[in-house]
One Martini backbone bead per residue (centre of mass of N, CA, C, O) as a GRO file, in nm:
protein
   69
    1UNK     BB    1   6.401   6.234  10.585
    2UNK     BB    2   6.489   6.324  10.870
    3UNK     BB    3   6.582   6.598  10.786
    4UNK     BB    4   6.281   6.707  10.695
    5UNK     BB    5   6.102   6.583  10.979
    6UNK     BB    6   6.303   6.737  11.221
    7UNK     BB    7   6.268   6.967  11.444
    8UNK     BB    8   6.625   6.953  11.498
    9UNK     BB    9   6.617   7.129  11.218
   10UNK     BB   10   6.657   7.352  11.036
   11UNK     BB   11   6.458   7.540  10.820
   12UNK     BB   12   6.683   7.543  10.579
   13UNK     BB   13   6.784   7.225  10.570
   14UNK     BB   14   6.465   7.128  10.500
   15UNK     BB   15   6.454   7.292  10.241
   16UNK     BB   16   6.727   7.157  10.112
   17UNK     BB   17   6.591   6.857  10.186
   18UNK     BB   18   6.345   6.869   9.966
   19UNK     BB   19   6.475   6.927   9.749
   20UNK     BB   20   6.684   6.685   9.732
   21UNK     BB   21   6.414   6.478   9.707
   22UNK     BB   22   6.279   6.588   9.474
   23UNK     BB   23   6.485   6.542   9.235
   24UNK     BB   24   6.492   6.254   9.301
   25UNK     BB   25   6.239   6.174   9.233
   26UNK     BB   26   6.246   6.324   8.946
   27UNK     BB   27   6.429   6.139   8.860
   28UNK     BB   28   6.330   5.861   8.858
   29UNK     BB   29   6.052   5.912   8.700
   30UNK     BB   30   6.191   5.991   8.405
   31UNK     BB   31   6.349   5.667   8.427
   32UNK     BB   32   6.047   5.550   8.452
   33UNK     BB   33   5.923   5.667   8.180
   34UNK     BB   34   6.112   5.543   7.991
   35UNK     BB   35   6.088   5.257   8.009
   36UNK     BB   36   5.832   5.253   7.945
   37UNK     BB   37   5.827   5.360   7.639
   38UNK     BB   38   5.993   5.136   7.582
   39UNK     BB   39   5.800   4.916   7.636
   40UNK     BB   40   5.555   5.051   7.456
   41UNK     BB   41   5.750   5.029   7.170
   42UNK     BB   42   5.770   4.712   7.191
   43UNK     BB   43   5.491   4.629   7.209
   44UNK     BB   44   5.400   4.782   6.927
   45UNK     BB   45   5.563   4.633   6.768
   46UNK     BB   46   5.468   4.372   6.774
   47UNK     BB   47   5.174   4.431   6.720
   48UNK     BB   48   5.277   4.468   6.383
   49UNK     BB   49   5.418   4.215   6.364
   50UNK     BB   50   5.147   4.031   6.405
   51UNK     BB   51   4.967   4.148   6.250
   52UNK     BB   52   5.159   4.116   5.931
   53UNK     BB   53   5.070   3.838   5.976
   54UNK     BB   54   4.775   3.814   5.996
   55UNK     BB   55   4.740   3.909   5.705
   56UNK     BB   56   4.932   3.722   5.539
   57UNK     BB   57   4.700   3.473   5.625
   58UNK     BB   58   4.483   3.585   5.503
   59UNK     BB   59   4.563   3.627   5.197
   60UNK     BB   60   4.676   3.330   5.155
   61UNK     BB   61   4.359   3.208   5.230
   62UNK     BB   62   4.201   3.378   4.993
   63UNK     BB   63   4.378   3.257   4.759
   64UNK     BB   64   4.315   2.946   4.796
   65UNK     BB   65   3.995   2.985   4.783
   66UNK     BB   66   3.995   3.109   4.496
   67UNK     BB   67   4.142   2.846   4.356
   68UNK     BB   68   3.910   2.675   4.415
   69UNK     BB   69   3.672   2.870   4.236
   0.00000   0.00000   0.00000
């Protein structure tokens, strides 16, 4: 970034380097866009997995009531 905001680069060279920081910021947030969406595609399995589980002991629980009555 010195070399971005250094009085002694010349503008074509901050130009060149801005770009550079740039590019690379936007590769980091792709990178990071992505493990978030994976991480919220496991975060969502699990909750779906976790419903039809809970749903299954309501079902259970519910048939179970049934046959007492």
């Amino acid at each position: 970034m010195q070399r971005v905001t250094s009085a002694k680069t010349p503008a074509s060279d901050r130009i060149k380097w801005s770009r550079i920081a740039i590019a690379a910021g936007q590769a980091c947030n792709a990178v990071l866009r992505d493990v978030e969406i994976d991480a919220l595609k496991q975060q969502i399995n699990e909750l779906k997995q976790l419903t039809l589980e809970r749903l299954s002991e309501d079902k259970d629980s519910d048939a179970n009531e049934d046959r007492r009555n």
